[in-house]
MIDOSE-1310 file (N, C-alpha, C; in nm, 2 decimals, decimal comma, always signed):
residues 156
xxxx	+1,83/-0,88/+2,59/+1,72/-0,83/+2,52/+1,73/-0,87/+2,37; +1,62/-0,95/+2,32/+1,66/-1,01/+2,20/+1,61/-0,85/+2,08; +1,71/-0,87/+1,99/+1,72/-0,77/+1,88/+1,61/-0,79/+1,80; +1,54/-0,64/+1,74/+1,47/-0,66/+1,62/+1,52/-0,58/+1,50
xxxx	+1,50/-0,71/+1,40/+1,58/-0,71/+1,25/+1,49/-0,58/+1,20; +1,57/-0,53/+1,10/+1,54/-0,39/+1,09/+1,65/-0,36/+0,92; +1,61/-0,37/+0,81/+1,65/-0,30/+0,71/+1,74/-0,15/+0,74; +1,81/-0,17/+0,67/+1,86/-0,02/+0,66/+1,78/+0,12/+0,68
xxxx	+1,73/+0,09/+0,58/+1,63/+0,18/+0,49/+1,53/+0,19/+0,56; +1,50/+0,09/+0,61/+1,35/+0,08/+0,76/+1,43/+0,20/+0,87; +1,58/+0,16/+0,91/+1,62/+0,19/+1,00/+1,64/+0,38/+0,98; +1,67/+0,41/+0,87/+1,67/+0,52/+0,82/+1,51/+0,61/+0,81
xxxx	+1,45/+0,54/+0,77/+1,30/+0,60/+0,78/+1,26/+0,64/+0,95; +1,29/+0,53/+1,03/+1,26/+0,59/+1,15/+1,34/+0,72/+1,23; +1,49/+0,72/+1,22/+1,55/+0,79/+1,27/+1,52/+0,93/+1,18; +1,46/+0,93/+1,04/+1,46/+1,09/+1,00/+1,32/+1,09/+1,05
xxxx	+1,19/+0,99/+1,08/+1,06/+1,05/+1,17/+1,09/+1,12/+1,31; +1,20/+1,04/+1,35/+1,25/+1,07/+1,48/+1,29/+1,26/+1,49; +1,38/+1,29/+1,38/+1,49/+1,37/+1,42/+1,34/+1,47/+1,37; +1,27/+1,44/+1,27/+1,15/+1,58/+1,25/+1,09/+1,60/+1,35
xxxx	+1,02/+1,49/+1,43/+0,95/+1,52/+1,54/+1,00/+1,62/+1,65; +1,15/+1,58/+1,65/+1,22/+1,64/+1,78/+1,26/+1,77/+1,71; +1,31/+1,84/+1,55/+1,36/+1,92/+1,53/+1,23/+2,07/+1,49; +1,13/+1,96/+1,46/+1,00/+2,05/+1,35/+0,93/+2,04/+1,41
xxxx	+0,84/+1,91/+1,48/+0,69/+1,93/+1,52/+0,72/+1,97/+1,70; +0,84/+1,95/+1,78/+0,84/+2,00/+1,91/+0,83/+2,13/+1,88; +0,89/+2,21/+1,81/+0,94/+2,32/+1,80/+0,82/+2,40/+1,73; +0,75/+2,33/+1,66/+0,60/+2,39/+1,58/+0,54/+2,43/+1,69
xxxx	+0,50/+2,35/+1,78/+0,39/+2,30/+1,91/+0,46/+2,38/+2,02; +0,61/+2,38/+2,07/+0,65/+2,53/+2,12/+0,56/+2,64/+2,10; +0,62/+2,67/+2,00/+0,54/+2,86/+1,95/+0,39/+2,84/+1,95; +0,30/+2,71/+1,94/+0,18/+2,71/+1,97/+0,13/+2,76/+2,13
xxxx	+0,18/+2,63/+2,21/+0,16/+2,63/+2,35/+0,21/+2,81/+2,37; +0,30/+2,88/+2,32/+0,36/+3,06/+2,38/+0,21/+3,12/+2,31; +0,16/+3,07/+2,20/+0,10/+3,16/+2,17/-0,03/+3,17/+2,22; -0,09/+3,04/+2,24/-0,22/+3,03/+2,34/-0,18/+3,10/+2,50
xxxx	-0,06/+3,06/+2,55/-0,04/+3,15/+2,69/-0,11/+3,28/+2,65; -0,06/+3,36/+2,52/-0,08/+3,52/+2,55/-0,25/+3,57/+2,53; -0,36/+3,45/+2,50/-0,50/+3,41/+2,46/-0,52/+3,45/+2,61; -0,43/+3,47/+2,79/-0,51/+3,48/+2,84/-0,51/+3,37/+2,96
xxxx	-0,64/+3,39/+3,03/-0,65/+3,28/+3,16/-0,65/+3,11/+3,07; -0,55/+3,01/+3,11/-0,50/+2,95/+3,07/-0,66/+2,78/+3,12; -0,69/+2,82/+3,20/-0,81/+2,77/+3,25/-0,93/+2,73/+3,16; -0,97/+2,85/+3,10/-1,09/+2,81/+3,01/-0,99/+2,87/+2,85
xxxx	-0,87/+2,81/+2,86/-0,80/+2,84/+2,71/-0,84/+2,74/+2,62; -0,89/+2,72/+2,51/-0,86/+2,57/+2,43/-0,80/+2,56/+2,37; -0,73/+2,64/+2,29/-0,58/+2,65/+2,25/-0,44/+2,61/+2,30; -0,45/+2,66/+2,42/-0,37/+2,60/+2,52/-0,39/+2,46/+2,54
xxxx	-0,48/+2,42/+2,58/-0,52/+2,29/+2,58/-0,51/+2,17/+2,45; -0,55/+2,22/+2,37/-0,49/+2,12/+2,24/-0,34/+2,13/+2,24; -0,30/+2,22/+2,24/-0,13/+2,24/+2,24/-0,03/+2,16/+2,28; -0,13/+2,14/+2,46/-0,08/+2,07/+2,56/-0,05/+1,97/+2,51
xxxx	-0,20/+1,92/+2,44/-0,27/+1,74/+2,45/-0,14/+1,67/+2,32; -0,12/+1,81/+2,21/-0,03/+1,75/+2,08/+0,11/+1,75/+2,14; +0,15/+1,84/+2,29/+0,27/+1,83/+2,31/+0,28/+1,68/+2,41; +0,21/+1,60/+2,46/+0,18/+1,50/+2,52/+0,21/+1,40/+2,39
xxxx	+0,11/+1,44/+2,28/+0,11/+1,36/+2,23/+0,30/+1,29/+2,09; +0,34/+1,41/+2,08/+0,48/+1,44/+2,04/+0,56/+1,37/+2,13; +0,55/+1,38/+2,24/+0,65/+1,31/+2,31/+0,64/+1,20/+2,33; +0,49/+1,14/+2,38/+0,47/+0,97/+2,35/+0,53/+0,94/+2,23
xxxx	+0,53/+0,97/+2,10/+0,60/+0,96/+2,00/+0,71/+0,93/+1,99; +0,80/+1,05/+2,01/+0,97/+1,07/+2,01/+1,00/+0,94/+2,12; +0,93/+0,91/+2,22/+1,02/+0,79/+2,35/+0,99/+0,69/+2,28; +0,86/+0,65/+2,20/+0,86/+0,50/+2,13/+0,93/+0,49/+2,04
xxxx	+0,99/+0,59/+1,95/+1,02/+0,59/+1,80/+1,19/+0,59/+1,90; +1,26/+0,61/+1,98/+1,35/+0,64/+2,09/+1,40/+0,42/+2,13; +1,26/+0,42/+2,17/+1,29/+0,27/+2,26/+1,26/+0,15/+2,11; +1,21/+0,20/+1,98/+1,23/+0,12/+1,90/+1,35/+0,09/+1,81
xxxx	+1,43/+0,23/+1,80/+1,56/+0,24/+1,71/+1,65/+0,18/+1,85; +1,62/+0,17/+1,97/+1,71/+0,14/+2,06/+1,74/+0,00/+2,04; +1,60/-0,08/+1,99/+1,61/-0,23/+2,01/+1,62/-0,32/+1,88; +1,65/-0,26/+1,79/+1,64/-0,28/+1,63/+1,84/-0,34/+1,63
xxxx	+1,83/-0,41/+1,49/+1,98/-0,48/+1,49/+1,93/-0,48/+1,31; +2,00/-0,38/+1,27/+2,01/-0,35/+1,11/+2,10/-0,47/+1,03; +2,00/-0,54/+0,96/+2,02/-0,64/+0,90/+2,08/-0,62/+0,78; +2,18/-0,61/+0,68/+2,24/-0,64/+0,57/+2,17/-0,70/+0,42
xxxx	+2,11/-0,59/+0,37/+2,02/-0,68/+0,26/+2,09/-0,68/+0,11; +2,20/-0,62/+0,11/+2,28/-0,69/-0,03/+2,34/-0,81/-0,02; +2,34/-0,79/-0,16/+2,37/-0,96/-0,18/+2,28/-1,09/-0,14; +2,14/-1,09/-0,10/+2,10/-1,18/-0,07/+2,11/-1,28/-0,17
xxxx	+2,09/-1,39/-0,15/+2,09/-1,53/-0,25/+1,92/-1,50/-0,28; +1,93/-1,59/-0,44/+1,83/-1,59/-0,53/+1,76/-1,73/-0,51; +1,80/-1,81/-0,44/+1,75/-1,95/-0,44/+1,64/-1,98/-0,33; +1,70/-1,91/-0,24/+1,56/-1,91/-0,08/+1,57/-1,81/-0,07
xxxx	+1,41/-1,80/+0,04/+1,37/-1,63/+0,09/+1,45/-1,62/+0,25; +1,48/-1,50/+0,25/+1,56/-1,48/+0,38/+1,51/-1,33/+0,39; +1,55/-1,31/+0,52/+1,53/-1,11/+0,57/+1,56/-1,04/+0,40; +1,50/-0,94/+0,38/+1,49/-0,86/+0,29/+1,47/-0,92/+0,16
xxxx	+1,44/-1,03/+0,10/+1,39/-1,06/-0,02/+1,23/-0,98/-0,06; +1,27/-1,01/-0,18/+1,19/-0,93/-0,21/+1,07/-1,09/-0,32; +1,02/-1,13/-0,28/+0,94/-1,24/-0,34/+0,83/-1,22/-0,46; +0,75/-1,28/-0,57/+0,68/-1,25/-0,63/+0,61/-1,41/-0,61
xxxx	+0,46/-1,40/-0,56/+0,39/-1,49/-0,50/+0,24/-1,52/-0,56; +0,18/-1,62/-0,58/+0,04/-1,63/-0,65/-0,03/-1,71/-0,55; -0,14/-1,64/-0,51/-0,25/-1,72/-0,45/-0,30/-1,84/-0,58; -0,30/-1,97/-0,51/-0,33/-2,04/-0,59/-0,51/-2,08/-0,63
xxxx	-0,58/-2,03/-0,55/-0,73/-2,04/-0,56/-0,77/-1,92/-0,63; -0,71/-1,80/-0,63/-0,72/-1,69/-0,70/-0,68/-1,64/-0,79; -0,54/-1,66/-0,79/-0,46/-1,62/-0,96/-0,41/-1,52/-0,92; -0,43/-1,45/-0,84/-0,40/-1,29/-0,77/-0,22/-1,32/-0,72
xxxx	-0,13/-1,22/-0,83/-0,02/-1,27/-0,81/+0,05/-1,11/-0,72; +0,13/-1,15/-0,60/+0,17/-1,01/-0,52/+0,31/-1,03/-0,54; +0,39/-0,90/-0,52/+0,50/-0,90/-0,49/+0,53/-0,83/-0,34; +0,60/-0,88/-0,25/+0,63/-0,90/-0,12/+0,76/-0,85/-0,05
xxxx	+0,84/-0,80/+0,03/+0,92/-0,75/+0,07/+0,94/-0,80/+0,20; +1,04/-0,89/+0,22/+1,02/-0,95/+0,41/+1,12/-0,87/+0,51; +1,03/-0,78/+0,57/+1,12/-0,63/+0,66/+1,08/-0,72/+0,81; +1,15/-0,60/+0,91/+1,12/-0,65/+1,02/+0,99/-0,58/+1,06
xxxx	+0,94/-0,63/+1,20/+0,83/-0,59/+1,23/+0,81/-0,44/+1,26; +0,91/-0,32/+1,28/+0,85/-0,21/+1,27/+0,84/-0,10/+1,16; +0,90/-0,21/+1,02/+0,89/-0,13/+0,88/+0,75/-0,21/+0,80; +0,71/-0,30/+0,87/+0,56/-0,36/+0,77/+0,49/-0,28/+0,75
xxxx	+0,46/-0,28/+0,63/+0,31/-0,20/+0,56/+0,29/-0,27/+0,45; +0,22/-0,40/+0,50/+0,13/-0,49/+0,41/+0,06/-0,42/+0,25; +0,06/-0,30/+0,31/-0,01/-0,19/+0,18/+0,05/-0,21/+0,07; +0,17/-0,15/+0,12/+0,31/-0,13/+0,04/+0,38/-0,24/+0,02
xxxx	+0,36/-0,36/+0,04/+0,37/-0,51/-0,02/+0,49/-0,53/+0,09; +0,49/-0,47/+0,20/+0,64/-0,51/+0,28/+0,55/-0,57/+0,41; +0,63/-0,72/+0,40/+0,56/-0,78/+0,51/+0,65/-0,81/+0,60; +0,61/-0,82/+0,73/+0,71/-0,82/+0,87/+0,73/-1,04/+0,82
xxxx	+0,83/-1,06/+0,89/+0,89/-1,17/+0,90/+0,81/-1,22/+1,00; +0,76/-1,17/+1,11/+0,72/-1,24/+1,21/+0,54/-1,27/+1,21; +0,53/-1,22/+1,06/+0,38/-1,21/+1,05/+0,35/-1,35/+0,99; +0,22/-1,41/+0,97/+0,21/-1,53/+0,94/+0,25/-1,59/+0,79
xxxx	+0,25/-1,51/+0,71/+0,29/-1,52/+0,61/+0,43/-1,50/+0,59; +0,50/-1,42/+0,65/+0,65/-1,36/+0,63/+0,71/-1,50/+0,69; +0,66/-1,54/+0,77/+0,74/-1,63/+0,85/+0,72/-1,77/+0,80; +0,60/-1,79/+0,71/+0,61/-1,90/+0,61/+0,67/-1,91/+0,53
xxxx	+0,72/-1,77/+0,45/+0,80/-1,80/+0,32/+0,91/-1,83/+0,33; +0,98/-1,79/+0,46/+1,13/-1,79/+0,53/+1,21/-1,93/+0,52; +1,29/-1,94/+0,43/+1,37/-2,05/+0,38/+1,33/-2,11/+0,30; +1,20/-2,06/+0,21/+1,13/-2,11/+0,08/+1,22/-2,09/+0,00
xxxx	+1,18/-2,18/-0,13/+1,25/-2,15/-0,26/+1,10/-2,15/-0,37; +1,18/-2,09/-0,50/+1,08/-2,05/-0,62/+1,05/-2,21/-0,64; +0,89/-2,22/-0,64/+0,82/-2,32/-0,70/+0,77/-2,37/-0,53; +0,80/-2,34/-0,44/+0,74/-2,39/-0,34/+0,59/-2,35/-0,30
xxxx	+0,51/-2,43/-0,29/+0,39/-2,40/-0,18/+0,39/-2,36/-0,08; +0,35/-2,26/+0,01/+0,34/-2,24/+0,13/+0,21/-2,22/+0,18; +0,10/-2,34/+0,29/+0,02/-2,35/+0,29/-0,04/-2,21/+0,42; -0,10/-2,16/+0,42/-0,13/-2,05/+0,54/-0,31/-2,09/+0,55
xxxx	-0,27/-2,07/+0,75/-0,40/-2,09/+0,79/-0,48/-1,97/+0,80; -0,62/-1,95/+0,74/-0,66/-1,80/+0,75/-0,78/-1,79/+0,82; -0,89/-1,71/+0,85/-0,99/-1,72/+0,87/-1,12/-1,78/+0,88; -1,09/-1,84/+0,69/-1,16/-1,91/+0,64/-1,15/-2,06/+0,63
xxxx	-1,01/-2,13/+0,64/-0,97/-2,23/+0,65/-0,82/-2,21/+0,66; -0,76/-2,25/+0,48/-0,68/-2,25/+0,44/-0,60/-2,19/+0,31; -0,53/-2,16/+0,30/-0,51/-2,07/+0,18/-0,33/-2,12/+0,11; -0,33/-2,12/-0,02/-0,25/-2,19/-0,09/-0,12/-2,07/-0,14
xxxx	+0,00/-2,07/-0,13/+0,05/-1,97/-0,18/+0,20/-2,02/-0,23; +0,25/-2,01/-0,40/+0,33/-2,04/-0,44/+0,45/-1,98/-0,53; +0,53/-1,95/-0,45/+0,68/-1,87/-0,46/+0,70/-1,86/-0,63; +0,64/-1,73/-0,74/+0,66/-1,77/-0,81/+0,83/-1,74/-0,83
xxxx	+0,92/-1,66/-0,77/+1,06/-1,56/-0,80/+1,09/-1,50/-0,70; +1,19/-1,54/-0,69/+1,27/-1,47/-0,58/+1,35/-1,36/-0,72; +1,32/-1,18/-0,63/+1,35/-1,08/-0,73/+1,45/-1,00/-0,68; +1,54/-0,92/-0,71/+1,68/-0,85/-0,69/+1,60/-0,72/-0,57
């Protein structure tokens, strides 16, 4: 089973969504599901019913958030080198047609949030800057054509 790279800190964020879901929101959705039971014939309850659907829905949860920390391999992000980008750099990058300059974080794929400037490695861009150095071009195919993007700093 090949491993997926996974920050600390990524790795950390999941296991404390994990341990709330299992410690707070089962346990919330418990006393819900007892308290719709005492609502009565359980048949035309909707209480009951939502309860159910969120306690369905909590557990799909907990087994993925379960089979993702299962298959993650926590990658080491101190000390990276300053010269190329590698797992966990943290990059500062300029579209060259736009001027529009981002800063970037290369996590694994189940901590990306493009929002939050953390892009998964295996995403089209994450995986172009990978072994880049500052001053390089990295050309990405988009939508539209093509798009130009140039490593201004590799940052601590």
């Amino acid at each position: 089973m090949e491993r997926v790279p996974i920050t600390k800190e990524g790795y950390d964020r999941l296991y404390q969504e994990l341990e709330h879901l299992k410690t707070v929101e089962l346990q919330r959705n418990a006393s819900q599901i007892q308290k719709a039971r005492e609502f009565g014939d359980l048949s035309e309850n909707a209480e009951y019913t939502a309860a159910k659907e969120q306690q369905a829905f909590l557990t799909g949860k907990i087994q993925k958030l379960e089979e993702m920390l299962a298959s993650v391999k926590i990658i080491p992000t101190d000390n990276l080198p300053r010269d190329r980008v590698v797992f966990g750099s943290r990059v500062k990058v300029q579209e060259l047609d736009t001027g529009k300059v981002g800063i970037y974080r290369l996590v694994g794929p189940y901590e990306s949030a493009p929002e939050k400037g953390m892009l998964s490695v295996t995403s089209p861009i994450g995986s172009a800057l990978i072994g880049k150095e500052p001053g390089d071009v990295v050309e990405l195919r988009v939508p539209g054509g093509t798009k130009e993007i140039e490593i201004l700093e590799i940052l601590e």
